[in-house]
Each structure stands twice: as structure tokens, then as C-alpha cells.
Backbone as JSON Lines, residues from 0, in Angstrom:
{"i":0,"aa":"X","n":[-46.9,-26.17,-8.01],"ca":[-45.52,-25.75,-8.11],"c":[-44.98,-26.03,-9.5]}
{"i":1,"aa":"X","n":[-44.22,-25.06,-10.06],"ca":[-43.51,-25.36,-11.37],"c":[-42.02,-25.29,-11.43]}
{"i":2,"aa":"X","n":[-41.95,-26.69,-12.36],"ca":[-40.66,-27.06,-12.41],"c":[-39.94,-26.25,-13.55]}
{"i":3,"aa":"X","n":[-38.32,-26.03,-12.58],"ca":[-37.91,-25.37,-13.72],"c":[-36.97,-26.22,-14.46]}
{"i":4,"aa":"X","n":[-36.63,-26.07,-15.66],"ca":[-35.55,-26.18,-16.3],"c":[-34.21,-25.67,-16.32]}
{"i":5,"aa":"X","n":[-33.43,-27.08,-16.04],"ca":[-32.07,-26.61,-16.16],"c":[-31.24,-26.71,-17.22]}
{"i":6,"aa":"X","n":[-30.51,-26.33,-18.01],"ca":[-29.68,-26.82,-19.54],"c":[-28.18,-26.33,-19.5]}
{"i":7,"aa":"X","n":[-27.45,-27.04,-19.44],"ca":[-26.02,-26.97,-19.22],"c":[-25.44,-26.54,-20.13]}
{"i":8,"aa":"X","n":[-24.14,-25.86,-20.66],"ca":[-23.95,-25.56,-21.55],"c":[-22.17,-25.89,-21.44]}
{"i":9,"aa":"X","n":[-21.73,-26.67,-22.73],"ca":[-20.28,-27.15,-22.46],"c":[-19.25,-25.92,-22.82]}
{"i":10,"aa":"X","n":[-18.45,-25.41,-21.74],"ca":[-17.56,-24.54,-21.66],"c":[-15.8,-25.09,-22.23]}
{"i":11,"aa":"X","n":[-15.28,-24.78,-23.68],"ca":[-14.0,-25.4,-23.67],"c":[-13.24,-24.51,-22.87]}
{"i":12,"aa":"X","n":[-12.35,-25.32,-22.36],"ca":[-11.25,-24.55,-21.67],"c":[-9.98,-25.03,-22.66]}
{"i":13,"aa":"X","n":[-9.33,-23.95,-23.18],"ca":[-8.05,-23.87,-23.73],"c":[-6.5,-24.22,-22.47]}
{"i":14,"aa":"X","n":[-5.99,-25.28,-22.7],"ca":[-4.59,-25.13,-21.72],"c":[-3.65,-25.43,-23.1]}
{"i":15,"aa":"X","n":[-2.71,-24.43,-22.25],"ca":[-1.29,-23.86,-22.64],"c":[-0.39,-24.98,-22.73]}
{"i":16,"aa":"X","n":[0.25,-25.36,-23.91],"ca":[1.07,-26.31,-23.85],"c":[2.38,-25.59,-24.21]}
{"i":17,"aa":"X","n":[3.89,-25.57,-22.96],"ca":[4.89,-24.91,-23.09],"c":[6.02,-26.57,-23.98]}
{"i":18,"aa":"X","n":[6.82,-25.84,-24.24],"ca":[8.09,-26.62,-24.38],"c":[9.38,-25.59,-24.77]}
{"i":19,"aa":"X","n":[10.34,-25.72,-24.01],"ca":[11.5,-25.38,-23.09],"c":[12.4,-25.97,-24.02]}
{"i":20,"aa":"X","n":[13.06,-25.24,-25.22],"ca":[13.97,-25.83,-25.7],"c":[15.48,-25.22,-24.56]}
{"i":21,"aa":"X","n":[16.75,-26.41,-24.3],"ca":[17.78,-25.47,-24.14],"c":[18.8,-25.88,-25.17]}
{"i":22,"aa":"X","n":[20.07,-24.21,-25.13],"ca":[21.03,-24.88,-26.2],"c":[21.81,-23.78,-25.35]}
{"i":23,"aa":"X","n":[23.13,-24.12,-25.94],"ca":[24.25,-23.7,-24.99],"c":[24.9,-22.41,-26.03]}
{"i":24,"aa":"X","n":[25.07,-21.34,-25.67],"ca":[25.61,-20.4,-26.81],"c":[27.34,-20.22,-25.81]}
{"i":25,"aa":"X","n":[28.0,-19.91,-27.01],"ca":[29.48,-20.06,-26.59],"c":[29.76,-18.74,-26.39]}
{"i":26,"aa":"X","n":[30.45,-18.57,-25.46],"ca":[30.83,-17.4,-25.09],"c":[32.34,-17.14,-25.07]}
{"i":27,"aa":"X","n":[33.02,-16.03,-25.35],"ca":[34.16,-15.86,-25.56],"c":[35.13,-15.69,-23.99]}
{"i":28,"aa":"X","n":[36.02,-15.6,-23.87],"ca":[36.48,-15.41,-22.0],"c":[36.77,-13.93,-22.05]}
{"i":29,"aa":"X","n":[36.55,-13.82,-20.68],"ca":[36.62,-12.24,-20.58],"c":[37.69,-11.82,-19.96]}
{"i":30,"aa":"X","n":[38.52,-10.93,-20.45],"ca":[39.82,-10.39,-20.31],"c":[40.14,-10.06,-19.38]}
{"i":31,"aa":"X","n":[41.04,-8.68,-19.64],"ca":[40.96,-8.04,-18.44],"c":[40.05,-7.14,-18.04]}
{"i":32,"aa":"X","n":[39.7,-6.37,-18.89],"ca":[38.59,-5.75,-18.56],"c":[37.31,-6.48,-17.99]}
{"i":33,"aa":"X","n":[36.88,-7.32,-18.29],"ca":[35.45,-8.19,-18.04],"c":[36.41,-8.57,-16.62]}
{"i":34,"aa":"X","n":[37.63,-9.03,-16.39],"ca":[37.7,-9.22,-14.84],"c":[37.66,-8.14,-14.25]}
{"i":35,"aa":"X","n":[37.88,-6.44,-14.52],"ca":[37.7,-5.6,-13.41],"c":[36.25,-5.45,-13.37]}
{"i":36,"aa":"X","n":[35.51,-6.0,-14.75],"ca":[33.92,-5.69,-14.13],"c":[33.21,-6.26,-13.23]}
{"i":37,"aa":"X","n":[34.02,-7.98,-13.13],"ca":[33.55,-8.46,-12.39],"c":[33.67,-8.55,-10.83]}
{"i":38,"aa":"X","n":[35.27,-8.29,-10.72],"ca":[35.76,-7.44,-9.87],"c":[34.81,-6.06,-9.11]}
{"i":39,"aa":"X","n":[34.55,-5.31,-9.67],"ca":[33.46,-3.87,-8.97],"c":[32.45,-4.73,-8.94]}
{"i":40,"aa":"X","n":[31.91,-5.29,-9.68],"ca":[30.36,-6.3,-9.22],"c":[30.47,-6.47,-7.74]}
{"i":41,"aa":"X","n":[31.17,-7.91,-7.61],"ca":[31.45,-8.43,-6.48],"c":[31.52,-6.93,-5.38]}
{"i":42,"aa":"X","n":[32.6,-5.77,-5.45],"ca":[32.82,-5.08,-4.25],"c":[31.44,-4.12,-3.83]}
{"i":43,"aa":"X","n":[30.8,-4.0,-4.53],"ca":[29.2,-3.47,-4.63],"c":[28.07,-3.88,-3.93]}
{"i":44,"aa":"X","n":[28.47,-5.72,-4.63],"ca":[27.31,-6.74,-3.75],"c":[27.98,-7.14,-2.41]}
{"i":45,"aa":"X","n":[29.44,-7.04,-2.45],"ca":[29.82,-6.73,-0.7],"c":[29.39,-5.58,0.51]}
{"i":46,"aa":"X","n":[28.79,-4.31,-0.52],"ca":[28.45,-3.45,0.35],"c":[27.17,-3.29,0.44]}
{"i":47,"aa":"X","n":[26.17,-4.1,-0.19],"ca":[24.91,-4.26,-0.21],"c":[24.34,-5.2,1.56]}
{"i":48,"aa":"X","n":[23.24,-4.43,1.79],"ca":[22.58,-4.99,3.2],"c":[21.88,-6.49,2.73]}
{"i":49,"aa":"X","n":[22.16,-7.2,3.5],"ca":[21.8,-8.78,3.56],"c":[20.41,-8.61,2.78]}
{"i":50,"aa":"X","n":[19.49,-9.68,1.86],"ca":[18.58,-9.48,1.4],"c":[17.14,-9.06,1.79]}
{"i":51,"aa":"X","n":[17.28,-9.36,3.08],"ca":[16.1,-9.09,3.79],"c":[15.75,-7.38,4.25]}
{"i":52,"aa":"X","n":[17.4,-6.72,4.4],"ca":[16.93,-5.28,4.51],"c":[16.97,-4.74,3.42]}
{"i":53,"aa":"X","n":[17.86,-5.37,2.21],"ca":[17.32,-4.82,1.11],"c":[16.57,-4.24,0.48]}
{"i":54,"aa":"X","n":[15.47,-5.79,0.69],"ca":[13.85,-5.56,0.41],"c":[13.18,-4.83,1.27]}
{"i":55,"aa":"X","n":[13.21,-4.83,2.62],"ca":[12.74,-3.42,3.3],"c":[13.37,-1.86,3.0]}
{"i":56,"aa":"X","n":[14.52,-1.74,2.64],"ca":[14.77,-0.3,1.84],"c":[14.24,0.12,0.82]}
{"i":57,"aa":"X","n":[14.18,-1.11,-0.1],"ca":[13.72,-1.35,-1.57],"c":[11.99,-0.49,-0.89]}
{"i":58,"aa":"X","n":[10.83,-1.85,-0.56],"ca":[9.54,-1.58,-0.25],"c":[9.51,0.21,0.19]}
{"i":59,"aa":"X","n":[10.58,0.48,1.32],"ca":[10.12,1.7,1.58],"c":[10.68,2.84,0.23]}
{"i":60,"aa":"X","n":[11.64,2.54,-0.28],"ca":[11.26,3.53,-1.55],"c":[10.19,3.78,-2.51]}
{"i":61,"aa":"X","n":[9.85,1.54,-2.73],"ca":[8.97,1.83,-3.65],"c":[7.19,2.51,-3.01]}
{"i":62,"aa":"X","n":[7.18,2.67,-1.91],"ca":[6.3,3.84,-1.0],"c":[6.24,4.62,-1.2]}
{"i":63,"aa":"X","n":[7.64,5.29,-1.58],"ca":[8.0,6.81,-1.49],"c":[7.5,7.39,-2.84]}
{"i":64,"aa":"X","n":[7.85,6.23,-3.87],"ca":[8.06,6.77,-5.3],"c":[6.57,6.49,-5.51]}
{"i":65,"aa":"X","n":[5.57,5.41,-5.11],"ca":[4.33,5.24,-5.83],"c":[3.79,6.71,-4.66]}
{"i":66,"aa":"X","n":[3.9,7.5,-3.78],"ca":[2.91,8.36,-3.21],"c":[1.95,8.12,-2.27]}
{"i":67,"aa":"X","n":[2.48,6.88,-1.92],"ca":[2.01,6.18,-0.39],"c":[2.22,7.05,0.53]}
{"i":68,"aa":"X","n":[3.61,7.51,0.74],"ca":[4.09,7.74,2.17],"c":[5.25,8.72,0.85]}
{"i":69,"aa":"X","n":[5.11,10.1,1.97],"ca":[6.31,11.13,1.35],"c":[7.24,10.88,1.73]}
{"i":70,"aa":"X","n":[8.57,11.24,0.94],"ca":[9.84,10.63,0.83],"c":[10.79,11.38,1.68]}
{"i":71,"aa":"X","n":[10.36,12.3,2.45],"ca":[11.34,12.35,3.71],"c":[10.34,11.58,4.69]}
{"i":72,"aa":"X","n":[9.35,11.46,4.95],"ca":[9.45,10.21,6.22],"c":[9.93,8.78,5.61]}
{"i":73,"aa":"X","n":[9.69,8.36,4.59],"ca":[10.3,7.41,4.33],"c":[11.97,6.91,4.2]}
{"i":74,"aa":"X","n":[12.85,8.2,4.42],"ca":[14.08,8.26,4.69],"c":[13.91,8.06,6.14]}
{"i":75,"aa":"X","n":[13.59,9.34,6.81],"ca":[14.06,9.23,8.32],"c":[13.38,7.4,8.82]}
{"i":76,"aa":"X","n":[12.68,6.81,8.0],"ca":[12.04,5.59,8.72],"c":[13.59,4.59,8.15]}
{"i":77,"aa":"X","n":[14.14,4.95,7.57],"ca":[15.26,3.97,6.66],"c":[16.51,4.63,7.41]}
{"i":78,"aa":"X","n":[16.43,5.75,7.39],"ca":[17.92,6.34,8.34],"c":[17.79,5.67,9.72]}
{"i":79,"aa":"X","n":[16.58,5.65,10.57],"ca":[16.3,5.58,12.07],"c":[16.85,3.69,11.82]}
{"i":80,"aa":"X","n":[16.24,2.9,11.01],"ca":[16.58,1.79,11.23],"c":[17.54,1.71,11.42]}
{"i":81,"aa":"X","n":[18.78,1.96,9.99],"ca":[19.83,2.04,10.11],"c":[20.48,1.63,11.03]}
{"i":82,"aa":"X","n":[19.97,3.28,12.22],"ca":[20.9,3.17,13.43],"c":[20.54,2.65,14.29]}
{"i":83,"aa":"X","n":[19.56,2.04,14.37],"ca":[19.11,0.95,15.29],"c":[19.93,-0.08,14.81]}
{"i":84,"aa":"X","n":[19.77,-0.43,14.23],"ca":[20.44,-1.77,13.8],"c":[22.12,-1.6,14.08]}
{"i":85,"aa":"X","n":[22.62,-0.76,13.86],"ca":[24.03,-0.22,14.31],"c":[23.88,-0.35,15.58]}
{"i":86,"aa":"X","n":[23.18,0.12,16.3],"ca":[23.76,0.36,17.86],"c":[23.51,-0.66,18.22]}
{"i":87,"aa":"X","n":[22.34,-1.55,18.02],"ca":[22.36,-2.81,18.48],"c":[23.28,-3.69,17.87]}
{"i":88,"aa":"X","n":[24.18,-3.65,17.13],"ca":[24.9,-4.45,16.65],"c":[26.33,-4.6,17.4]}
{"i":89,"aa":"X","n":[26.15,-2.87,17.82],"ca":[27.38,-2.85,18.68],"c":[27.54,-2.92,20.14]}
{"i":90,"aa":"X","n":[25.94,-3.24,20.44],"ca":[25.68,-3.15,22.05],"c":[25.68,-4.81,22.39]}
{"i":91,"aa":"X","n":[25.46,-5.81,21.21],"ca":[25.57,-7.0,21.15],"c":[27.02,-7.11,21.15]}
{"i":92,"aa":"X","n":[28.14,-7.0,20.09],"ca":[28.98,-7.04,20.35],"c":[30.1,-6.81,22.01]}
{"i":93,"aa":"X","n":[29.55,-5.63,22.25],"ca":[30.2,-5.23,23.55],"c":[30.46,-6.35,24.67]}
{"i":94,"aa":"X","n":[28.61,-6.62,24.56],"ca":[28.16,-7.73,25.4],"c":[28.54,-9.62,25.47]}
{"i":95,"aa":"X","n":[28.97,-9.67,24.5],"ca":[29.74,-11.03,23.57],"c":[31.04,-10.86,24.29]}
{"i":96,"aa":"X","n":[32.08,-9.72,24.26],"ca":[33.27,-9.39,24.81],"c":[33.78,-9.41,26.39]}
{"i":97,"aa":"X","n":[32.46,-9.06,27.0],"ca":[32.33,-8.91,28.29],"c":[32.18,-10.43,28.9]}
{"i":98,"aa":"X","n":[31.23,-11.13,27.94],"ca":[30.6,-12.5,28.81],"c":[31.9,-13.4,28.38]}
């Protein structure tokens, strides 16, 4: 039987050394205008769906747009929720009123 040879060979590994400066930049106050922007912000992210269906509207577009899934079933799958979620919202309610 013949022995083989083994010979190791030293691999450097390079690590990343970060450093995180912070500094504070001054900002001027925002008027009136910067309050109606912030103003429509806020009434926008009031009409936005909680984050979780967000990201399921979001996912099913980004379906639609990469060519996964064509973009009318990917509506009627986002419309149908919708109203699921509506009617059950209001069939819960009903039921809350009654008990």
C-alpha cells in the first residue's frame, strides 16, 4: 500500500474593519409648507393597509412585474382578498354587536 501525501496550504482571510463615524447636521425648521408636507405624508400612511398586507400587495405586484404570474390574475388575487377581508371584517363586527 502507498502512502499518500498530504501538504496544507495557508489560506489568508481578509476581515473588514468598519468604523461608524456620527455627527449631527443642523437642519433649518420647516415652515409652512414642510408642515403641509408633512401633513399629506401622515394622511397617505393613514390610508395605507397595516404592514403585513402591504407586503402581500407589494410581493404580488412584484410577481406581476418580474413575469411570474400575469397581472390580471395577480389583481383579481389582490381585489378577491380585499373583499374577503372586508366582509369578514364586517361579519365580525355584526357579530361583536349582537353578542
Amino acid at each position: 500500500m502507498r502512502e499518500e501525501k498530504k501538504t496544507t496550504v495557508p489560506v489568508p482571510v481578509v476581515t473588514p474593519h468598519v468604523t461608524v463615524h456620527r455627527f449631527e447636521v443642523p437642519t433649518p425648521r420647516i415652515g409652512q409648507a414642510g408642515q403641509q408636507v408633512v401633513d399629506a405624508g401622515k394622511a397617505v400612511a393613514s390610508s395605507l393597509p397595516p404592514p403585513g398586507r402591504l407586503a402581500y400587495y407589494t410581493g404580488l405586484g412584484a410577481l406581476a412585474a418580474l413575469g411570474v404570474m400575469d397581472w390580471p390574475v395577480a389583481a383579481a388575487i389582490g381585489v378577491g382578498v380585499a373583499v374577503a377581508r372586508r366582509a369578514t371584517g364586517r361579519q365580525r363586527a355584526g357579530q361583536s354587536r349582537t353578542t
